[in-house]
DSSP file (Angstrom, degrees, kcal/mol; ACC not computed):
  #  RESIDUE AA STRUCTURE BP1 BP2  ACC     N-H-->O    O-->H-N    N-H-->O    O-->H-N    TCO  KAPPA ALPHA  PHI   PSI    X-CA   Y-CA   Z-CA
    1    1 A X              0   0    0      0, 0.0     2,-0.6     0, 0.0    18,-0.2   0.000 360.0 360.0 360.0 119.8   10.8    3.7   -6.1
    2    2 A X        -     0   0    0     16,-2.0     2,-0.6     3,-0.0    16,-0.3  -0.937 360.0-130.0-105.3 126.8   12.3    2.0   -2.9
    3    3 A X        -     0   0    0     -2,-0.6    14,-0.4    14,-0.2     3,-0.1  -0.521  26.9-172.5 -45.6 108.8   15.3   -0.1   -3.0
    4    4 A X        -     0   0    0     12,-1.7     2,-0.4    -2,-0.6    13,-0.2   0.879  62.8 -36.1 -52.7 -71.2   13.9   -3.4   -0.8
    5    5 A X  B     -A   16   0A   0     11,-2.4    11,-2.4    -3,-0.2    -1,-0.5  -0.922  58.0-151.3-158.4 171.7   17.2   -5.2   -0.5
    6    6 A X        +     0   0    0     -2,-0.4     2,-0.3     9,-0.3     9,-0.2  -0.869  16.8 165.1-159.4 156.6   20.8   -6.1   -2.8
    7    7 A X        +     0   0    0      7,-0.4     7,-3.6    -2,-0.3     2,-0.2  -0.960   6.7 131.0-157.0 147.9   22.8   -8.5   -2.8
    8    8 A X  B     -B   13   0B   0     -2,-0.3     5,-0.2     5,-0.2     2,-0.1  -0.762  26.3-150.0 169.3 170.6   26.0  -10.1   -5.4
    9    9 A X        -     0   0    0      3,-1.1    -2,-0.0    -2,-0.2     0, 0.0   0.015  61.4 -55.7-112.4-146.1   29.1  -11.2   -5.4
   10   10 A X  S    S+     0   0    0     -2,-0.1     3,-0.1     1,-0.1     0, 0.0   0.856 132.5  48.8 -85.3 -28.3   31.9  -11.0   -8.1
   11   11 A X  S    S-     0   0    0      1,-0.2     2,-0.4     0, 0.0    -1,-0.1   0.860 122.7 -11.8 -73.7 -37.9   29.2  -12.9  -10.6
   12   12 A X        -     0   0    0      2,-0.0    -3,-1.1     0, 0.0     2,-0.3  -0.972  52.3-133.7-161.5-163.8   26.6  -11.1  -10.2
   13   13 A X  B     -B    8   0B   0     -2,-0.4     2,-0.3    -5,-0.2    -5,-0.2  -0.957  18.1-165.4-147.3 127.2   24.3   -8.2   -8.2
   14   14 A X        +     0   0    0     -7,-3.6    -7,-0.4    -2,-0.3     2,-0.3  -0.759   8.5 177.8-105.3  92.6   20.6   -8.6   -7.2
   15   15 A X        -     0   0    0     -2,-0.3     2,-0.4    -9,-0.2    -9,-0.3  -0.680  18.0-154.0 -89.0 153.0   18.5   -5.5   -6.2
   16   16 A X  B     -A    5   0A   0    -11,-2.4   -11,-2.4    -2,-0.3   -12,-1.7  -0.968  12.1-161.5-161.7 104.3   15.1   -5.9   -5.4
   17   17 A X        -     0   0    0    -14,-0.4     2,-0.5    -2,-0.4   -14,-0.2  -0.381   9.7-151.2-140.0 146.5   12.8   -2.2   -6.1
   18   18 A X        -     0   0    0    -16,-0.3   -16,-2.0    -2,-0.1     2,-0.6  -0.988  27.2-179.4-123.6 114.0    9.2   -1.7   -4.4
   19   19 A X        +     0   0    0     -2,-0.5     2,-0.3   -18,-0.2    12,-0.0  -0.898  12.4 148.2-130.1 127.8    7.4    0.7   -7.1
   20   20 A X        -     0   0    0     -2,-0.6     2,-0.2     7,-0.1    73,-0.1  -0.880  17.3-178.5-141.2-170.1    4.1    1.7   -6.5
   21   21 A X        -     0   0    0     71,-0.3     6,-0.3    -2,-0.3    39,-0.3  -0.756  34.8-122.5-174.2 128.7    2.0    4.9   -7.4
   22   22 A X  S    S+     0   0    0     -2,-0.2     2,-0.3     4,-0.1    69,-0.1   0.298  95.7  55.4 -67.1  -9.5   -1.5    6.4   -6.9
   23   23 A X  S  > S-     0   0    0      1,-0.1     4,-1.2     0, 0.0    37,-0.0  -0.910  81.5-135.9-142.5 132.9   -2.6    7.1  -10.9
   24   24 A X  T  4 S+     0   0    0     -2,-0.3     5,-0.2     2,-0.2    -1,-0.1   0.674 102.3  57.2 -59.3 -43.3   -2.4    3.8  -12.9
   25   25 A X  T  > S+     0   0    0      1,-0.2     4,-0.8     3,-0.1    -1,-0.1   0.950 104.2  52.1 -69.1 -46.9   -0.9    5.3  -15.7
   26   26 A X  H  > S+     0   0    0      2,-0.2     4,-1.9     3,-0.2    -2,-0.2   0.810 111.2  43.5 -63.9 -35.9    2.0    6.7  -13.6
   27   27 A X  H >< S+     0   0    0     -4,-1.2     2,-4.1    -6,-0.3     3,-1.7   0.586 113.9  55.2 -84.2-103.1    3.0    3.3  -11.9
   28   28 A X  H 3> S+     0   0    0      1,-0.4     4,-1.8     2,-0.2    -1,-0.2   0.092 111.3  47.2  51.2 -59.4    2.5    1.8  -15.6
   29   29 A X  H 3X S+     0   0    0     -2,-4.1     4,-1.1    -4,-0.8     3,-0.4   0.950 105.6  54.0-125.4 -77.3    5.0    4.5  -16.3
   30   30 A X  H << S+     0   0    0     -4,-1.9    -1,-0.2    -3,-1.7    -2,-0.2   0.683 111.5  48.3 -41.2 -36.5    7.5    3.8  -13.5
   31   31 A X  H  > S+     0   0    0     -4,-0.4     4,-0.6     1,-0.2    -2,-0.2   0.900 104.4  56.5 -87.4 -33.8    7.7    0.3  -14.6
   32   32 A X  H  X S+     0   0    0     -4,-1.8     4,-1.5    -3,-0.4    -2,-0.3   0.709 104.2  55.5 -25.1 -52.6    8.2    1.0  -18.2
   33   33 A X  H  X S+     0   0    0     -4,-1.1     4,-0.5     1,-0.3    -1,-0.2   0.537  99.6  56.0-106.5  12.1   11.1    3.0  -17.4
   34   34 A X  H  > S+     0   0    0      2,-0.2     4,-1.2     3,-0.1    -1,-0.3   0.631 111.5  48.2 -91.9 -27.3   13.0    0.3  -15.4
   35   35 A X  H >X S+     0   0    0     -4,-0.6     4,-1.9    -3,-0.2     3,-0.6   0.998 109.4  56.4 -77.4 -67.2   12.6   -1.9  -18.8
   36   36 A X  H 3X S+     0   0    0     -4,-1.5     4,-0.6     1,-0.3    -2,-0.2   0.571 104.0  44.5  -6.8 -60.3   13.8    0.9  -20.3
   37   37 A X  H 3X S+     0   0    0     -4,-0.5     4,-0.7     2,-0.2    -1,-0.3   0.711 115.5  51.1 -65.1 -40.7   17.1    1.4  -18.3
   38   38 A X  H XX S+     0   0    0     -4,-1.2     4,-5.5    -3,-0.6     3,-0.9   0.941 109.4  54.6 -73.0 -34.1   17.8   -2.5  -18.7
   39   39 A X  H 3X S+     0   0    0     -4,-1.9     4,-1.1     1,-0.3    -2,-0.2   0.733 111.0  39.2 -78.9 -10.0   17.2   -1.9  -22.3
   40   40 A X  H 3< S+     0   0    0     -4,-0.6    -1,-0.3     2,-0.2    -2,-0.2   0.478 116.0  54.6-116.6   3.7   19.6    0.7  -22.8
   41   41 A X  H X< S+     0   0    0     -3,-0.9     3,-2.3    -4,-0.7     4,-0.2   0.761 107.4  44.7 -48.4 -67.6   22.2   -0.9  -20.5
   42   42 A X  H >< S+     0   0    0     -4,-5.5     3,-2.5     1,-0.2    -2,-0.2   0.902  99.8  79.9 -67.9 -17.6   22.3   -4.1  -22.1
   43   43 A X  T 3< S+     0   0    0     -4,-1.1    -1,-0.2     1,-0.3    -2,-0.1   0.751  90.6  57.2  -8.0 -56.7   22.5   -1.7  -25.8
   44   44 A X  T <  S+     0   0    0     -3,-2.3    -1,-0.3    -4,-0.2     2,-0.2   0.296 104.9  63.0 -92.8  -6.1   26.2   -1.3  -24.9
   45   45 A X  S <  S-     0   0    0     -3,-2.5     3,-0.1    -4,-0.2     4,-0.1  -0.696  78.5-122.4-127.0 154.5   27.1   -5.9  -24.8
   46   46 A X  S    S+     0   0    0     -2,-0.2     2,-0.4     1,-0.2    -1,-0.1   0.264  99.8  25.5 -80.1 -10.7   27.0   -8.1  -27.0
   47   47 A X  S    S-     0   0    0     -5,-0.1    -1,-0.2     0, 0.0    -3,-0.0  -0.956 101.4 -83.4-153.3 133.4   24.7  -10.1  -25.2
   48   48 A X        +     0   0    0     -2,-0.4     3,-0.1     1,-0.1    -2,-0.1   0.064  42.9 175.0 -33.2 140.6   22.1   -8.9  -22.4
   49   49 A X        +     0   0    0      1,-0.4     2,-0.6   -11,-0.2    -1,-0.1   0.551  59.4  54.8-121.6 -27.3   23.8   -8.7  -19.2
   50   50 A X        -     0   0    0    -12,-0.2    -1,-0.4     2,-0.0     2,-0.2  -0.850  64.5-166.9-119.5 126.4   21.0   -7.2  -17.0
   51   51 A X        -     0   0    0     -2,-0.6     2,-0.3    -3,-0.1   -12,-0.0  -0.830   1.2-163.5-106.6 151.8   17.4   -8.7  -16.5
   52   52 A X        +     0   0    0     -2,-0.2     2,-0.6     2,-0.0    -2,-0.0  -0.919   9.5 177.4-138.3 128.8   14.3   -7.3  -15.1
   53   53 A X        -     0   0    0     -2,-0.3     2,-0.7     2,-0.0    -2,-0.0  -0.948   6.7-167.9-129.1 144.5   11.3   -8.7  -13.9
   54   54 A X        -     0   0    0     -2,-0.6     2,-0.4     2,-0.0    -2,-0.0  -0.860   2.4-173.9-116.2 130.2    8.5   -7.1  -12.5
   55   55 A X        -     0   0    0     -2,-0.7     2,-0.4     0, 0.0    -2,-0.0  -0.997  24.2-134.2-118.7 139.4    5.3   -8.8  -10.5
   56   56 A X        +     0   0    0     -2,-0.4     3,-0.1     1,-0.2   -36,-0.0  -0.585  36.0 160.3 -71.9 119.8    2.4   -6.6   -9.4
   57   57 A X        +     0   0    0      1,-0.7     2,-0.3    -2,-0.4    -1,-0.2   0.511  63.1  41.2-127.8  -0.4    1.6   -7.7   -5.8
   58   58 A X        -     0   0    0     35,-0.1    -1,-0.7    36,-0.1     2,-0.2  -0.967  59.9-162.0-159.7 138.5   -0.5   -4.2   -4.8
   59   59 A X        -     0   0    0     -2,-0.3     2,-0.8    -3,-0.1    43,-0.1  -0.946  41.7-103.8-113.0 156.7   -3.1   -1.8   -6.4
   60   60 A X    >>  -     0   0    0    -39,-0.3     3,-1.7    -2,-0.2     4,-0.5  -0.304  34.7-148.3 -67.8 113.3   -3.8    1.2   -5.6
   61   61 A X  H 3> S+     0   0    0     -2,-0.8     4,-0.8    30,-0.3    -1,-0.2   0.480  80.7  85.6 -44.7 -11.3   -7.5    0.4   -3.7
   62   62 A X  H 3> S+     0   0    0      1,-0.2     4,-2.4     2,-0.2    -1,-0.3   0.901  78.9  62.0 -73.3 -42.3   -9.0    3.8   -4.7
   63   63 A X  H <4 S+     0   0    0     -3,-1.7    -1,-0.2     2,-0.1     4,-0.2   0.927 108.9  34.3 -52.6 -38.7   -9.9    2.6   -7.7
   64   64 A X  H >< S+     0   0    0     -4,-0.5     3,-6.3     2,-0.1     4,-0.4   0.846 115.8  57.4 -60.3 -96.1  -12.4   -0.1   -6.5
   65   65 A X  H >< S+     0   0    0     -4,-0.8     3,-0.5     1,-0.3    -3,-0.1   0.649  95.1  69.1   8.9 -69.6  -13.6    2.1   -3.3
   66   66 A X  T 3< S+     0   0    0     -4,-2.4    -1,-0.3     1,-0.2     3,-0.2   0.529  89.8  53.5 -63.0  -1.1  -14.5    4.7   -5.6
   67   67 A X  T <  S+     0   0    0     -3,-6.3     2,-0.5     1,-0.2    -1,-0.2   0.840 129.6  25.7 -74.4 -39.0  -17.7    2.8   -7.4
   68   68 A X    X   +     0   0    0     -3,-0.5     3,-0.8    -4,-0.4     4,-0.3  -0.725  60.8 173.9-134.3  97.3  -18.8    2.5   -3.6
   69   69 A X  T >>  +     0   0    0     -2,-0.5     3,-1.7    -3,-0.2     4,-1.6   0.889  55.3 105.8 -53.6 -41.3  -17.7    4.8   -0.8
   70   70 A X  H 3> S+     0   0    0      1,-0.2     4,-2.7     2,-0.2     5,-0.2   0.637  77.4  50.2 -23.7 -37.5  -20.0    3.2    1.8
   71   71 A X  H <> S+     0   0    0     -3,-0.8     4,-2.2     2,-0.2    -1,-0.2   0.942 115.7  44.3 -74.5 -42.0  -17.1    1.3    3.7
   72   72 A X  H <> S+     0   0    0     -3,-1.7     4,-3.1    -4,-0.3     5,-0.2   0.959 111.9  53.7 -52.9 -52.9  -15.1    4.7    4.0
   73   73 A X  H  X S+     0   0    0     -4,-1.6     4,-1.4     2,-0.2    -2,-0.2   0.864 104.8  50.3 -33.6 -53.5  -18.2    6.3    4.9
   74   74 A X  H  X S+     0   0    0     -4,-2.7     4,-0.6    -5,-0.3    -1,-0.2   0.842 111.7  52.8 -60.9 -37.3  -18.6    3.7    7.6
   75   75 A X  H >X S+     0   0    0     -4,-2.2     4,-2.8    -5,-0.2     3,-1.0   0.973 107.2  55.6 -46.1 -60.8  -14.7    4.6    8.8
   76   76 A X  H 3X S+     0   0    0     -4,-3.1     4,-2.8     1,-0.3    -1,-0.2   0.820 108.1  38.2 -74.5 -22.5  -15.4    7.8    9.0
   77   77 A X  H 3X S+     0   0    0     -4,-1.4     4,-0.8    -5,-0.2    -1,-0.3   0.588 108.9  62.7-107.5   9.5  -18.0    7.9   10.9
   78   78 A X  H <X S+     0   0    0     -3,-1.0     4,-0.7    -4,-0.6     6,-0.3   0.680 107.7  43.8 -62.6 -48.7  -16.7    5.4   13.1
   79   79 A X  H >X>S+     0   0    0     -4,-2.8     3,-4.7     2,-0.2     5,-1.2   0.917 110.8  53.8 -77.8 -58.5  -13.7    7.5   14.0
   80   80 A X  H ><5S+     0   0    0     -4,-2.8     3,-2.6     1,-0.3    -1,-0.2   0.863 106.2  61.9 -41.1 -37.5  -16.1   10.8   14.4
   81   81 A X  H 3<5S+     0   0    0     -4,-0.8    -1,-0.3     1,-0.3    -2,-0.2   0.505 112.3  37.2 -59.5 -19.0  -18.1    8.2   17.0
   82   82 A X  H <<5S-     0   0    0     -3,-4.7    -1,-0.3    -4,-0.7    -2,-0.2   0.425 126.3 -98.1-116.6  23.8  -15.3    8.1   18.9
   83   83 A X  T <<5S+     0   0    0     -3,-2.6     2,-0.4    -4,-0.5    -3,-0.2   0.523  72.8 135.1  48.0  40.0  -14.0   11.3   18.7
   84   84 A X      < -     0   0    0     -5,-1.2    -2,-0.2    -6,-0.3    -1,-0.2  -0.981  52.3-137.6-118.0 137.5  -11.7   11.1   16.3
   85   85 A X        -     0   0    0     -2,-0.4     2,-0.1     1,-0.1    -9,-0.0  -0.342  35.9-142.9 -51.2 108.2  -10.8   13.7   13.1
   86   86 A X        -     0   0    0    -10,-0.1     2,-0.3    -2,-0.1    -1,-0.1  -0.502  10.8-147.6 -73.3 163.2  -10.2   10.9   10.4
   87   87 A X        -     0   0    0     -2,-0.1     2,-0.6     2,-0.1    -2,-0.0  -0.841   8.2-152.3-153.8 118.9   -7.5   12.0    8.3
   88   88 A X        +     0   0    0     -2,-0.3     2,-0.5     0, 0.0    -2,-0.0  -0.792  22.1 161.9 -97.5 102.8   -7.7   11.0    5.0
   89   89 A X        -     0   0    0     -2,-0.6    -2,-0.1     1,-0.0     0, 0.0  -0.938  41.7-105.8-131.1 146.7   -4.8   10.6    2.8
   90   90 A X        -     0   0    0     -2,-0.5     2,-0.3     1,-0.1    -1,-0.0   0.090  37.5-168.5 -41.7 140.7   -4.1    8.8   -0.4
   91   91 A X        -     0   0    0      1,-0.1   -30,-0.3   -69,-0.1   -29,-0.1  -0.873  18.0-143.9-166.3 133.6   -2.1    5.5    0.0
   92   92 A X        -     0   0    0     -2,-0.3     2,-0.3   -32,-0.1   -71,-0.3   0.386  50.0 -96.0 -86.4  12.8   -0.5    3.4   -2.7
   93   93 A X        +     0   0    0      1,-0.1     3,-0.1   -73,-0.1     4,-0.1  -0.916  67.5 133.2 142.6-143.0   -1.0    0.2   -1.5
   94   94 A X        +     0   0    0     -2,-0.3     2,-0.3     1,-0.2    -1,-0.1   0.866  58.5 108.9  69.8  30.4    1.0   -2.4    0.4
   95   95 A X  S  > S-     0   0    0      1,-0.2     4,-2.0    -3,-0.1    -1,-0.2  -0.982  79.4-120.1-144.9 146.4   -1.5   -3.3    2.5
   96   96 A X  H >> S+     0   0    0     -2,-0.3     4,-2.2     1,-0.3     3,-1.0   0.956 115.6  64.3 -49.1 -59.7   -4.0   -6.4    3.3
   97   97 A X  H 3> S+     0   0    0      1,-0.3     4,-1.5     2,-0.2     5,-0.3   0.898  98.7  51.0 -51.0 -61.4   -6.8   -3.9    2.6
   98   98 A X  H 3> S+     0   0    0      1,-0.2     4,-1.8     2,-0.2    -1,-0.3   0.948 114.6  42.2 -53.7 -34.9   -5.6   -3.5   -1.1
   99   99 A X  H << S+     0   0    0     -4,-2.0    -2,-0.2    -3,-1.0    -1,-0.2   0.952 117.2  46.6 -81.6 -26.8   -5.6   -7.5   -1.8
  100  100 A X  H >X>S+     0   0    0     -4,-2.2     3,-4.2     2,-0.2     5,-1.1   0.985 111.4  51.1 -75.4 -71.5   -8.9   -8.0    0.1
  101  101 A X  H ><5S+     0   0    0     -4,-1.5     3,-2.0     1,-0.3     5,-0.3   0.865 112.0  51.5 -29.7 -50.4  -10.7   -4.8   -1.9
  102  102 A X  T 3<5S+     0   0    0     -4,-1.8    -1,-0.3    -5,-0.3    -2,-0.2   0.426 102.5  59.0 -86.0  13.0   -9.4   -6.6   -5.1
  103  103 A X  T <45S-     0   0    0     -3,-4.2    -1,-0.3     2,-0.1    -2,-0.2   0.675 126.0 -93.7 -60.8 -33.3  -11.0   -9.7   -4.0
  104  104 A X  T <<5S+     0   0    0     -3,-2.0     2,-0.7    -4,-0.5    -3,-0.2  -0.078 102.0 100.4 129.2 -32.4  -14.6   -8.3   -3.9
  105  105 A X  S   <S-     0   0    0     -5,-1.1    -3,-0.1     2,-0.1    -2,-0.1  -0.714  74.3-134.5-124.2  83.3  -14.8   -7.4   -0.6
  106  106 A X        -     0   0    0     -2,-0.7     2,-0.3    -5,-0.3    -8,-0.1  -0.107  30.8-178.1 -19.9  93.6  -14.1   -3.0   -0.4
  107  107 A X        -     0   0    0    -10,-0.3    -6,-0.2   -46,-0.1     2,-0.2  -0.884  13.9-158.4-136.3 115.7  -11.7   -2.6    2.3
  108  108 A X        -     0   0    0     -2,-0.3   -11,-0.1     1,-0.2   -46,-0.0  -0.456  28.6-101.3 -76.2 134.0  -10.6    0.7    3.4
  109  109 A X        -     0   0    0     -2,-0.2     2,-0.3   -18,-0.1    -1,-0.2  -0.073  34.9-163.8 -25.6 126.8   -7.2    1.5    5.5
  110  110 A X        -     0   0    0    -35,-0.0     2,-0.2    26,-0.0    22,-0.0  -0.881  29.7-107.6-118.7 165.7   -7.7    2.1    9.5
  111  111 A X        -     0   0    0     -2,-0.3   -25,-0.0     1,-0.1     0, 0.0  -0.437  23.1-164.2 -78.5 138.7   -4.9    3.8   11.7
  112  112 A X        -     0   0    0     -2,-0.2    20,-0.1     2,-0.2     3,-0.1   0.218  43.8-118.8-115.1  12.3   -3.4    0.9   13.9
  113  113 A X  S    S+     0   0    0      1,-0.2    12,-0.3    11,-0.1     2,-0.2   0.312  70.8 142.5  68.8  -6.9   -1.9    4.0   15.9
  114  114 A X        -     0   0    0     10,-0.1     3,-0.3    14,-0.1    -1,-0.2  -0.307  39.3-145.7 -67.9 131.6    1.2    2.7   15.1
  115  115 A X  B     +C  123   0C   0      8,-2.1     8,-1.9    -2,-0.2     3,-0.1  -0.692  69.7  15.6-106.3 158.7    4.3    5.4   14.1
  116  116 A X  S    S-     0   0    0      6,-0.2    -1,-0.2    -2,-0.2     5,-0.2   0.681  87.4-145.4  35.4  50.6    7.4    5.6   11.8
  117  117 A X  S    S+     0   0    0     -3,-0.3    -1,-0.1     1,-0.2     4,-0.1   0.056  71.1  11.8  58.3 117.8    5.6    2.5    9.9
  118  118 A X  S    S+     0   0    0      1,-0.3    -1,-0.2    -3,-0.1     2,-0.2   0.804 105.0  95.9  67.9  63.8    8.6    0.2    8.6
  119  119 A X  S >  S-     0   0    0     -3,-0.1     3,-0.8     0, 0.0    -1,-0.3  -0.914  88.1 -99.7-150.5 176.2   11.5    1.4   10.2
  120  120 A X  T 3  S+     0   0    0     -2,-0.2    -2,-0.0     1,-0.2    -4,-0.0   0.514 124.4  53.9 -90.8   7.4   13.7    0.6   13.6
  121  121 A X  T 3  S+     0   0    0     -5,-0.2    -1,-0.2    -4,-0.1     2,-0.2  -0.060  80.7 136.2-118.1  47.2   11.8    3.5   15.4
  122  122 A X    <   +     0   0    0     -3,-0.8    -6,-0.2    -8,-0.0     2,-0.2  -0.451  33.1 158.3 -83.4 175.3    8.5    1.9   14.4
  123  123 A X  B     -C  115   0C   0     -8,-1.9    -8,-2.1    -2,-0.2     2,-0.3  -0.681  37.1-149.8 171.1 134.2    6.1    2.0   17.5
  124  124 A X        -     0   0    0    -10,-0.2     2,-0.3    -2,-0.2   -10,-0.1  -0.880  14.8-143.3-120.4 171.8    3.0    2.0   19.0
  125  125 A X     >  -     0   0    0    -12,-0.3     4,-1.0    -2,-0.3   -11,-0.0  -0.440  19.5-132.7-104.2 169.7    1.7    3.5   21.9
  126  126 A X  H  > S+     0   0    0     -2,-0.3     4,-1.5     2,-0.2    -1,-0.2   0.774 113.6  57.1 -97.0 -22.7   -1.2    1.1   24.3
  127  127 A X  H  > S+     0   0    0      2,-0.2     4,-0.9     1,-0.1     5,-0.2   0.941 113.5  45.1 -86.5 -49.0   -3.7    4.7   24.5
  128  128 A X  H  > S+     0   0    0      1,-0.2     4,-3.6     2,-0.1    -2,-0.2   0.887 110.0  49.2 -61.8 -26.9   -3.3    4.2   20.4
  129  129 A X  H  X>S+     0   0    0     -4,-1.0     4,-1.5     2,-0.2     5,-0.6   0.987 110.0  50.5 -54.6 -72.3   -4.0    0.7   20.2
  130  130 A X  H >X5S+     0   0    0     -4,-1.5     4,-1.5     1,-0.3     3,-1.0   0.826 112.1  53.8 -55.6 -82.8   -7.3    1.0   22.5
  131  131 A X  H 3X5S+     0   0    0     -4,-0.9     4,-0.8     1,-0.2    -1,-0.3   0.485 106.5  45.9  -5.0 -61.9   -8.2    3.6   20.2
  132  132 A X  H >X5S+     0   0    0     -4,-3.6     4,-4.0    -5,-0.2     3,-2.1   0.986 112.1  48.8 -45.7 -69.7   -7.8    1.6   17.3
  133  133 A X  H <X5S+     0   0    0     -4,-1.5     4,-0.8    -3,-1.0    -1,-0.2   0.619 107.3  60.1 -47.1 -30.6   -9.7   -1.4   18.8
  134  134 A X  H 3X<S+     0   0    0     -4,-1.5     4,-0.7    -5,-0.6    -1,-0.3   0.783 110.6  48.6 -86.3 -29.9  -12.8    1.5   19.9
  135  135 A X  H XX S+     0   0    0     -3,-2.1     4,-2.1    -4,-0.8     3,-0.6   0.946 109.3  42.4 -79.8 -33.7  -12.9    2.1   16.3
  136  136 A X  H 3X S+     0   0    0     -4,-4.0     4,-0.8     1,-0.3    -3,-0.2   0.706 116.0  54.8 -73.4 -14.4  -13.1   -1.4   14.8
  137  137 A X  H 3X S+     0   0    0     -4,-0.8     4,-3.0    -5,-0.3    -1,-0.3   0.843 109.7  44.0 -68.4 -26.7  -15.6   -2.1   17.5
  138  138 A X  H <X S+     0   0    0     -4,-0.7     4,-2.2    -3,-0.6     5,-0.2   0.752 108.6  52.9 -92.2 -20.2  -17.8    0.8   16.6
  139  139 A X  H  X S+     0   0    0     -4,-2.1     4,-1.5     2,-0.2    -1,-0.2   0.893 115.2  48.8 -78.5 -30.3  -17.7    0.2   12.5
  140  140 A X  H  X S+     0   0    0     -4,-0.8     4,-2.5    -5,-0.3    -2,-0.2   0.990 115.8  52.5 -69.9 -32.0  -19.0   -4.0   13.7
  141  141 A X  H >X S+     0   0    0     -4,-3.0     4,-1.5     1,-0.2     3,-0.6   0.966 108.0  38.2 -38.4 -71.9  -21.3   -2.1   15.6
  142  142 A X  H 3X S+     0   0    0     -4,-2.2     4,-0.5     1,-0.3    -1,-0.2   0.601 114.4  55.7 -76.9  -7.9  -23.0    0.1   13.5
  143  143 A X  H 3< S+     0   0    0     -4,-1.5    -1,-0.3    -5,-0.2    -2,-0.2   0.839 110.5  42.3-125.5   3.0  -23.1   -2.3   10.7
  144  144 A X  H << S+     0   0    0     -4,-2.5     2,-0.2    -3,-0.6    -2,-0.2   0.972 135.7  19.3 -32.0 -74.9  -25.1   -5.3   12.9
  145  145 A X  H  < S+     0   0    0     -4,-1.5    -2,-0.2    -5,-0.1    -1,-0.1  -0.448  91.4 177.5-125.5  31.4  -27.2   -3.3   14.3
  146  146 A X     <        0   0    0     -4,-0.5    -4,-0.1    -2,-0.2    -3,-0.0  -0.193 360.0 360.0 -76.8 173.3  -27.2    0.1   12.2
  147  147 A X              0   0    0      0, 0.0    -1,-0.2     0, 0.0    -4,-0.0   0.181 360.0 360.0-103.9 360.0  -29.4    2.8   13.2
């Protein structure tokens, strides 16, 4: 769970929750127990005081991927082609790459070289950037013209 944003006044209080999770069952789970909380809130009035509504904007992309690895495949050996150690770690979503995969079109996370990710010390460096930009040339490469 992250808090996004709040807001109220003396009538009422908004919070606004980003919940996501790697196992279906588990974000499933996680949203359920925010319904849960409202429901055992509003228990205590005589009339509901607290609403919730939840919309799904991200899934986790693994699920897709994993009928066809080939585009990870292509990553990976994209980064090795340029000497870089992928490092592969699970990641729940929030990303273009999750709404385009659930389009049709299997699209894996790349590094943008970028650091602290969605903070006020976010940053990227220009040697990580060319990186980046040596890998996404080398996956359009290899998959013109592959070998």
């Amino acid at each position: 769970y992250m808090l996004s944003s709040q807001s109220g006044d003396i009538g009422q209080v908004q919070a606004i929750y980003i919940i996501r999770d790697h196992d279906k069952e588990r974000f499933q789970a996680r949203k359920d127990f925010f319904h849960q909380i409202v429901a055992q809130q509003n228990a205590g009035y005589d009339r509901p005081r607290i609403q919730c509504q939840i919309y799904d904007e991200y899934y986790n992309m693994y699920d897709i991927l994993k009928q066809d690895m080939r585009p990870v495949e292509v990553a990976i050996a994209a980064y090795k082609a340029c000497g870089i150690e992928p490092l592969i770690k699970p990641f729940r979503g929030g990303t273009d790459g999750c709404i385009i995969t659930y389009k049709g079109i299997p699209t894996p996370n790349l590094f943008t070289g970028a650091e602290n990710l969605h903070g006020q010390y976010e940053f990227v460096s220009l040697e990580s950037m060319e990186k980046a930009s040596q890998v996404v040339l080398t996956i359009i490469q290899s998959v013109v013209s592959p070998d």
